[in-house]
N, C-alpha and C positions, 0 to 999 in steps of 0.2 A: 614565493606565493603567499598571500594574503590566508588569514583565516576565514575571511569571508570567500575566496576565490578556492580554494578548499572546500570550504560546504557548498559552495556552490556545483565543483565540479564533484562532491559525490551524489551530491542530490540529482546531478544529470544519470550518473551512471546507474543508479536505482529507476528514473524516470524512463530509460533503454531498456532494463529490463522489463519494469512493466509493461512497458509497450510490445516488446516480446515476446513474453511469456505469456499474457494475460488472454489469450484464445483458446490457451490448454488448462484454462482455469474453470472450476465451474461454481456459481454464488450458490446460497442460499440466505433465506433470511431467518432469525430467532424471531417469538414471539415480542420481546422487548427490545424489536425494531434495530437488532444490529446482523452485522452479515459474516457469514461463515464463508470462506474462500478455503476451497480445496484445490490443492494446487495439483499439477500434470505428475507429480512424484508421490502422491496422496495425502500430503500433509493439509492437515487442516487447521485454519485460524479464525480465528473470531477478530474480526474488524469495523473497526467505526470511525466517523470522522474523523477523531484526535487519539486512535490507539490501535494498537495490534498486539495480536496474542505471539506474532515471528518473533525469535531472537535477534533479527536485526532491530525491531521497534527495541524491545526489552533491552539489549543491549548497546546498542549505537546510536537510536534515534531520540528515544526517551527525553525529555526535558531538553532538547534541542530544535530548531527550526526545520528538523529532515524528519521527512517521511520514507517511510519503508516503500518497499516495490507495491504490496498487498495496499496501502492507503494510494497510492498513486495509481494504483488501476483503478479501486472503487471509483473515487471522482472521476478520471475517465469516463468510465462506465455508466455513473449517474451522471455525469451531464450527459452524453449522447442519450442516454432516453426520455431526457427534457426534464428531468429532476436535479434539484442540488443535494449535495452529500448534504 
């Protein structure tokens, strides 16, 4: 397998989750227009377009082409309510 077919197939299994998990999820927004995701376990993370406060961003995704589960639900998220991340 490719290193490309590798990011590819984690960035599916992150994209599984989010879609999974992300109805036991509940948003909020900060004043300085980014979103706090508290997840169904209570953890809470601060997320934006291009970041997350999860140890998956911090540690696996960081300066690579993958987004974590919590960036993958936002955009979800805001495009079904007719906004872009």
């Amino acid at each position: 397998m490719t290193t490309n077919e590798q990011l590819a197939a984690q960035q599916d299994q992150r994209t599984t989750s989010a879609l999974r998990e992300r109805d036991g999820w509940r948003w909020g927004r900060t004043p300085d227009r980014r979103y706090i995701c508290e997840t169904g376990e209570g953890r809470c993370y601060v997320v934006t377009r291009d970041a997350c406060s999860c140890p998956d961003h911090e540690h696996r995704c960081k300066g690579t082409e993958l987004r974590c589960k919590h960036r993958v639900a936002l955009g979800h998220a805001l495009l079904e309510a007719g906004r872009l991340p």
